[in-house]
Backbone as JSON Lines, residues from 0, in Angstrom:
{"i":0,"aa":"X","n":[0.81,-1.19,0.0],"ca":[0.0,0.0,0.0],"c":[0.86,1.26,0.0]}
{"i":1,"aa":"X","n":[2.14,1.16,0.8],"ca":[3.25,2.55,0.53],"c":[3.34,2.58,-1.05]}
{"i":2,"aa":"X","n":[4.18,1.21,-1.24],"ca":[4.15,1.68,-2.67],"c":[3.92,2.14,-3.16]}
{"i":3,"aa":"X","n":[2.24,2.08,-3.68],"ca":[1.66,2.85,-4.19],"c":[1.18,4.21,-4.05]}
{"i":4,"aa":"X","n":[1.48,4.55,-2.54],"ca":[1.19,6.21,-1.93],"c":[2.9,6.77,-2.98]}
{"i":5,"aa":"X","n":[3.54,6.54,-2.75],"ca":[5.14,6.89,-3.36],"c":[5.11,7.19,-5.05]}
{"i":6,"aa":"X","n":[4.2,5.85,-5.56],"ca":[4.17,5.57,-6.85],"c":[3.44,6.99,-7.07]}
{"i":7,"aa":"X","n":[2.2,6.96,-6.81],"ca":[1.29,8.61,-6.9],"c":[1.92,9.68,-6.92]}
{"i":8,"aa":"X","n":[2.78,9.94,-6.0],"ca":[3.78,11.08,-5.7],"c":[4.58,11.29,-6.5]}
{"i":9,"aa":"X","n":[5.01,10.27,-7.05],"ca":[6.23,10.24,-8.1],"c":[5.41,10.44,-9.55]}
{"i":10,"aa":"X","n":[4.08,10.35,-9.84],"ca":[3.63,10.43,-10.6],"c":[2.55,12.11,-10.47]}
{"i":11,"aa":"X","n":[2.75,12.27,-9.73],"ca":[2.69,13.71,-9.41],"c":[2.89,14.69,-10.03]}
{"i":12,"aa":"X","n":[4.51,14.27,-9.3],"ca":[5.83,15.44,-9.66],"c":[5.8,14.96,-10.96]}
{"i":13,"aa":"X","n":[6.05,14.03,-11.62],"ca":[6.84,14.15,-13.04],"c":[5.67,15.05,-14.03]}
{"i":14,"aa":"X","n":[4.26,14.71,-12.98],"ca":[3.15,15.38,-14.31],"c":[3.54,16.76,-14.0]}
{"i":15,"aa":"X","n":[3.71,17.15,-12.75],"ca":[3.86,18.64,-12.48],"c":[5.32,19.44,-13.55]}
{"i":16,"aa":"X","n":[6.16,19.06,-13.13],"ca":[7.36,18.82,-14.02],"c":[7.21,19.15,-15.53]}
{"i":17,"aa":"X","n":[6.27,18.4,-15.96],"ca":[6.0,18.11,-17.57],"c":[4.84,19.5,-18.04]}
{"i":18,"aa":"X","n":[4.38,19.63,-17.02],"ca":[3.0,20.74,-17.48],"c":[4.12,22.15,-17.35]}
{"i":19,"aa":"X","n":[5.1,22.29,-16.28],"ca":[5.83,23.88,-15.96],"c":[6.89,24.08,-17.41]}
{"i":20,"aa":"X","n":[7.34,22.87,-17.47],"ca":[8.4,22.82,-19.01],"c":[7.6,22.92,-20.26]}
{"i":21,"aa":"X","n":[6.49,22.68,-20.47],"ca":[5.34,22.95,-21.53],"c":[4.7,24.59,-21.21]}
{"i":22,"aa":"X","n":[4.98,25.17,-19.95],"ca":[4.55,26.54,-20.15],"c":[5.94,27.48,-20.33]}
{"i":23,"aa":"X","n":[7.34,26.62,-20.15],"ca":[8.4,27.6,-20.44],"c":[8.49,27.59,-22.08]}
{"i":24,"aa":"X","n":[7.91,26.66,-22.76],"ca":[7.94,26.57,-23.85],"c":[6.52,27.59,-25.0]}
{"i":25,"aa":"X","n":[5.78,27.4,-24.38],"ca":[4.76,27.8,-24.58],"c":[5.66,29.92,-25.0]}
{"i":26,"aa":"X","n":[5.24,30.37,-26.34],"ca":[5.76,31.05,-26.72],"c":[4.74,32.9,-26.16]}
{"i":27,"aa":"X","n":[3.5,32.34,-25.92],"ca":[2.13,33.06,-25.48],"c":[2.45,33.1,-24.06]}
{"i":28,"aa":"X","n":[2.98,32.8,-23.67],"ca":[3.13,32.62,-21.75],"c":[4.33,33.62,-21.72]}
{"i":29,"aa":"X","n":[5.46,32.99,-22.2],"ca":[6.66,33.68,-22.15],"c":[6.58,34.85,-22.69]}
{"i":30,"aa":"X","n":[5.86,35.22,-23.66],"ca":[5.69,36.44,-24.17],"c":[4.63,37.45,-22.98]}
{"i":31,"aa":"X","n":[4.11,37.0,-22.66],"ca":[3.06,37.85,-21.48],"c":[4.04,38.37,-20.21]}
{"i":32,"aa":"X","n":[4.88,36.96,-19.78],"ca":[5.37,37.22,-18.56],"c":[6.52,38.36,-19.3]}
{"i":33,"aa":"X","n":[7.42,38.18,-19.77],"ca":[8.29,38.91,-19.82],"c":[8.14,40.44,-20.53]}
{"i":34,"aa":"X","n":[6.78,40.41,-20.71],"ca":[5.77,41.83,-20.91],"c":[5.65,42.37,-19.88]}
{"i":35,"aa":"X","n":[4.42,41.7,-18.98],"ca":[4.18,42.11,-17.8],"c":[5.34,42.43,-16.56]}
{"i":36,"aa":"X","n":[6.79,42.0,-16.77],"ca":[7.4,42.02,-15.92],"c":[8.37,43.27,-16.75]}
{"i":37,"aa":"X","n":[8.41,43.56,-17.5],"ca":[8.94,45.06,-18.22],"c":[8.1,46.34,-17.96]}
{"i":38,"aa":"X","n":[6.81,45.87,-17.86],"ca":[5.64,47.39,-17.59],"c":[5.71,47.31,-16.31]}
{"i":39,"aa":"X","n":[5.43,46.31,-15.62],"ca":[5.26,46.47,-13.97],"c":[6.23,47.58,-13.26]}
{"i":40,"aa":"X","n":[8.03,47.01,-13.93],"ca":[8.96,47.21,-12.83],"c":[8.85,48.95,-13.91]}
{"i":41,"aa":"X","n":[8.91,49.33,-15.3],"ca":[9.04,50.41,-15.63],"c":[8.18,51.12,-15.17]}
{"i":42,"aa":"X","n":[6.3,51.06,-14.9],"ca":[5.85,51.57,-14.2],"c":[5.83,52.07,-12.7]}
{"i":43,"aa":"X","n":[6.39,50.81,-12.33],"ca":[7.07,50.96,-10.65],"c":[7.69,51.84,-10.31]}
{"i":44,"aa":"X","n":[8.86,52.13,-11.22],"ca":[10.25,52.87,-10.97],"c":[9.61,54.4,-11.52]}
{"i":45,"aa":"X","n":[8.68,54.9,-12.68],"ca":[7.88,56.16,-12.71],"c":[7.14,56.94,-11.62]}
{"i":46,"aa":"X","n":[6.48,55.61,-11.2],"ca":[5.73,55.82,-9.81],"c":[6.41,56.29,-8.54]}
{"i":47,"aa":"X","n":[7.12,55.79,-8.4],"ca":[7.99,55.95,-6.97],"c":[8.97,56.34,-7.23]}
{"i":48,"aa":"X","n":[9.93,57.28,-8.36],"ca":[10.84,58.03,-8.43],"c":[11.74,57.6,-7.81]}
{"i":49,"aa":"X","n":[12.0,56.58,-7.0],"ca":[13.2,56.08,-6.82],"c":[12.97,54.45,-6.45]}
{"i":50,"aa":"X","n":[13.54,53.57,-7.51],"ca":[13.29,52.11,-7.17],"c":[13.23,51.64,-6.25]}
{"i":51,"aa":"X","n":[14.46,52.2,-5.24],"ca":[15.25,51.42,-3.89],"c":[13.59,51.69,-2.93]}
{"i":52,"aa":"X","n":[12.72,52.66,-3.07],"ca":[12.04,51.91,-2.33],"c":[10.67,51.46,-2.68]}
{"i":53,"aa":"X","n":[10.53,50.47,-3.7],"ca":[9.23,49.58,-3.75],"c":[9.24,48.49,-2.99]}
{"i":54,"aa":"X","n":[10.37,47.88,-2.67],"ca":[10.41,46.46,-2.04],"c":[9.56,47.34,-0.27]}
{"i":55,"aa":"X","n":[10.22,47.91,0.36],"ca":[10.04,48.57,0.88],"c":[8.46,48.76,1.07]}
{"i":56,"aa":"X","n":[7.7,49.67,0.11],"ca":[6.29,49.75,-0.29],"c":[5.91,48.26,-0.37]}
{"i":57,"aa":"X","n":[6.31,47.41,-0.95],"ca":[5.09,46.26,-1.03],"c":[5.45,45.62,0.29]}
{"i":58,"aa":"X","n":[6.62,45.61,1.18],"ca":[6.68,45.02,2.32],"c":[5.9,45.2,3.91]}
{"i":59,"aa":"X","n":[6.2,46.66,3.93],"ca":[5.3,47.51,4.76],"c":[3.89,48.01,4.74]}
{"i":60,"aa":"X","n":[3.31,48.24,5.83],"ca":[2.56,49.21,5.61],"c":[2.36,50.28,5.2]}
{"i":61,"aa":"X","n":[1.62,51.24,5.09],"ca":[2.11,52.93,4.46],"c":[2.68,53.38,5.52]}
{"i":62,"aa":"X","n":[1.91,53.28,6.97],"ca":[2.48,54.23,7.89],"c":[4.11,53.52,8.63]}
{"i":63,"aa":"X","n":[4.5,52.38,8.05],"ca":[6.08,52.4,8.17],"c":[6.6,52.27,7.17]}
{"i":64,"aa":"X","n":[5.76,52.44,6.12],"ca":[7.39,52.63,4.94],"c":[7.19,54.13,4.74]}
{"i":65,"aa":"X","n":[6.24,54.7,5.44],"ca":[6.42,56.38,5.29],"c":[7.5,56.77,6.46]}
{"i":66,"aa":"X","n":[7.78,56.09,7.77],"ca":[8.81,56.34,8.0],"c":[10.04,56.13,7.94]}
{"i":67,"aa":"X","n":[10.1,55.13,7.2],"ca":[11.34,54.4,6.47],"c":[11.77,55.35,5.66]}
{"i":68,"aa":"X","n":[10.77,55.53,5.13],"ca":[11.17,56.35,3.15],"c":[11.38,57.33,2.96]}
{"i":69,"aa":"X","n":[10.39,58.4,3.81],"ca":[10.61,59.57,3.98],"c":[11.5,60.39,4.6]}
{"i":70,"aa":"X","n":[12.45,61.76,3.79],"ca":[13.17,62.05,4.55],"c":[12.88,63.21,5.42]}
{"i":71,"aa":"X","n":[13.8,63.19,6.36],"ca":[13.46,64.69,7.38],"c":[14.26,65.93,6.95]}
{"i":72,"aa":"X","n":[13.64,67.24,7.6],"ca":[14.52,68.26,7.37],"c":[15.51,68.49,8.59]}
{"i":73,"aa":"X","n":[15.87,69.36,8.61],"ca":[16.89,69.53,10.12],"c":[16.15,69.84,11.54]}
{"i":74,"aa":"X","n":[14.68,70.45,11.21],"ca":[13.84,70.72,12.54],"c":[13.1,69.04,12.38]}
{"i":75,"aa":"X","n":[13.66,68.3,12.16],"ca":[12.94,66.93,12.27],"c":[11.89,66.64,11.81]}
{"i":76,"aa":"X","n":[11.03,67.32,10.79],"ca":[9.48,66.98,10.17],"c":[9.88,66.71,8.62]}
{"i":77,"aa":"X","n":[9.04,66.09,8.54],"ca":[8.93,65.68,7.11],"c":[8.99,66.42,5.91]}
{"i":78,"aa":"X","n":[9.45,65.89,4.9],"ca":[9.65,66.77,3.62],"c":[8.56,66.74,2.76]}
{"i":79,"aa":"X","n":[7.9,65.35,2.98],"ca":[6.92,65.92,2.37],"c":[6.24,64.71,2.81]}
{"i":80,"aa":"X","n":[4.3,65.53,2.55],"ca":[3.43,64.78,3.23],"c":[2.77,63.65,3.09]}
{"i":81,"aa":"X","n":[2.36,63.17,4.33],"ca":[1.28,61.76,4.07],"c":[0.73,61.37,3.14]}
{"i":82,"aa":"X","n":[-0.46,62.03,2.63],"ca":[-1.22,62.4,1.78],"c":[-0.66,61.51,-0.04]}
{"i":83,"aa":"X","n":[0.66,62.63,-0.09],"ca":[1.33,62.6,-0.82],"c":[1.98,61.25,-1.37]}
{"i":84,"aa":"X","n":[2.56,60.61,-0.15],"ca":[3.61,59.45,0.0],"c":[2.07,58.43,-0.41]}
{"i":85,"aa":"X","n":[0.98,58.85,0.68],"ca":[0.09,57.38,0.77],"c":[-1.11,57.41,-0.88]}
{"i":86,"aa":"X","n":[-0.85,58.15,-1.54],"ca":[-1.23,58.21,-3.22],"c":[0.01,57.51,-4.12]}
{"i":87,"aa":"X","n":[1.1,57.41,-3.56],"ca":[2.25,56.7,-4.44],"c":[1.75,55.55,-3.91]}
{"i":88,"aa":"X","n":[1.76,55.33,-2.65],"ca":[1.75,53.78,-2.12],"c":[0.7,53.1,-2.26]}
{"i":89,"aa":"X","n":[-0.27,53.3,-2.59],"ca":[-1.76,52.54,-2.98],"c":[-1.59,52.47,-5.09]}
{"i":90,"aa":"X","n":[-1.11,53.68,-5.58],"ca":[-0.63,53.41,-6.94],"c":[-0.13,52.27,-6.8]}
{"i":91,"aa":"X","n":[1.38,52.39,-6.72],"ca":[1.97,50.96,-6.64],"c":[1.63,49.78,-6.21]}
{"i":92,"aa":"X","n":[1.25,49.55,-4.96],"ca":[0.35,48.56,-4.53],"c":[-0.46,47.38,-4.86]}
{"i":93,"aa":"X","n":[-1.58,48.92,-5.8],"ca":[-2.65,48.13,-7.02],"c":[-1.77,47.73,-8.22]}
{"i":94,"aa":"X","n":[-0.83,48.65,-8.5],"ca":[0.1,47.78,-9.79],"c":[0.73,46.2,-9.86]}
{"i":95,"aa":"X","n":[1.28,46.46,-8.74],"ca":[1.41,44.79,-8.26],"c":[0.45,43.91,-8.44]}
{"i":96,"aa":"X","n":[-0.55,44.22,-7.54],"ca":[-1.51,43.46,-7.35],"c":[-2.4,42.71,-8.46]}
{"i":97,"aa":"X","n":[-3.12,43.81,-9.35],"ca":[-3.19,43.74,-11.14],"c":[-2.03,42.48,-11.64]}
{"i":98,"aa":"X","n":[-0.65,43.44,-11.27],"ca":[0.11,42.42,-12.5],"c":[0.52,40.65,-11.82]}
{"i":99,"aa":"X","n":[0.03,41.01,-10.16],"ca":[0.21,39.21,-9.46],"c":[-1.24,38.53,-10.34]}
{"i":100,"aa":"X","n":[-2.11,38.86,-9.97],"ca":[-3.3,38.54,-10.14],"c":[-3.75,38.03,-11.96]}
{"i":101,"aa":"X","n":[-3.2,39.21,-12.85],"ca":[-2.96,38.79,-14.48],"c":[-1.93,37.45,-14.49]}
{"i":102,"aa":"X","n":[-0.81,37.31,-13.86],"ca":[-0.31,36.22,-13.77],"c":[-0.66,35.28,-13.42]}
{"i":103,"aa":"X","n":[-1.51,34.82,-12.42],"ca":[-2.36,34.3,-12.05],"c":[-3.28,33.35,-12.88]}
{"i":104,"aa":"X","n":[-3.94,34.65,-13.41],"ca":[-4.89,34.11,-14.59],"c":[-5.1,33.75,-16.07]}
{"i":105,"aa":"X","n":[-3.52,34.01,-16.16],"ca":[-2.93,33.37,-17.05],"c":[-2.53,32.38,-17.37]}
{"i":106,"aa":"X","n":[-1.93,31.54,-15.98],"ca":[-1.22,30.34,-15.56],"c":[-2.92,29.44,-15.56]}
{"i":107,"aa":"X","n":[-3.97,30.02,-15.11],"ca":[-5.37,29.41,-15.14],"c":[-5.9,28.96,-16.51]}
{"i":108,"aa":"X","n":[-5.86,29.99,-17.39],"ca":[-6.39,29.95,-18.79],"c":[-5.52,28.95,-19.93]}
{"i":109,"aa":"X","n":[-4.18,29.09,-19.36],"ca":[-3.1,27.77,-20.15],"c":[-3.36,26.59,-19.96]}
{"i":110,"aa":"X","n":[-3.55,26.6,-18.38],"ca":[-3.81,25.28,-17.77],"c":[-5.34,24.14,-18.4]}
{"i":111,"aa":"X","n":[-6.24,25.22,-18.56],"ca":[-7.66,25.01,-19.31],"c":[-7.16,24.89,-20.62]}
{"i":112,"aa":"X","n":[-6.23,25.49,-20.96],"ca":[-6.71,25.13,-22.65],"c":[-5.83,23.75,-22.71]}
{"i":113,"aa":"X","n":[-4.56,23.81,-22.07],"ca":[-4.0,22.54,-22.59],"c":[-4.3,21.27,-21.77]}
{"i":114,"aa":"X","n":[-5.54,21.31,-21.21],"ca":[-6.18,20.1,-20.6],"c":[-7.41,19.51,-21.74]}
C-alpha cells in the first residue's frame, strides 16, 4: 500500500514537471510574462521616483514605509506629506496586485486550454 502512496507522488511530480516545461515553452506565456514584468517594474520605478524603495512599499505598511522612506529636514518633520507618500503607495500597490493577479490568470487559462 506505501508503494503505491510513493508511486502517486512520483507520478505527481513528473506530471507537475512536464506541465511547468510545456509553459516555459509555450511562446504566449513567455511572451506575457516577460511583458508584464517590463511594464510592472518600468511603471514601478515612474511611480515611486526612486526604485530602492518599492520592495520597501510592497513590504510595509504605508504608515512604516512612510517612516522608512521619507526624509526629514533639520527641525525633524517631514519633507513631504502623508497624503502625498500614501497616493504613491496605494498606486503601486494596485500595480502589483493587477500584474500578481494577471499572472495568475494566465497560468489558469493555459492550464484550461491545454487540458
Amino acid at each position: 500500500m506505501q508503494e503505491n502512496f510513493i508511486q502517486g507522488i512520483i507520478a505527481i511530480a513528473r506530471d507537475l514537471k512536464l506541465f511547468f516545461l510545456s509553459l516555459l515553452v509555450n511562446k504566449l506565456f513567455m511572451g506575457f510574462l516577460v511583458g508584464i514584468v517590463m511594464t510592472v517594474l518600468l511603471v514601478g520605478f515612474l511611480l515611486s521616483k526612486n526604485p530602492r524603495h518599492i520592495p520597501m512599499i510592497l513590504r510595509y505598511s504605508s504608515a512604516e514605509s512612510f517612516q522608512r522612506i521619507s526624509e526629514r529636514n533639520s527641525n525633524g518633520t517631514f519633507d513631504k506629506s502623508f497624503s502625498q507618500f500614501g497616493k504613491i503607495y496605494s498606486q503601486i500597490r494596485a500595480l502589483f496586485l493587477i500584474a500578481f493577479t494577471s499572472f495568475c490568470l494566465m497560468i489558469v487559462v493555459i492550464a484550461f486550454k491545454q487540458s
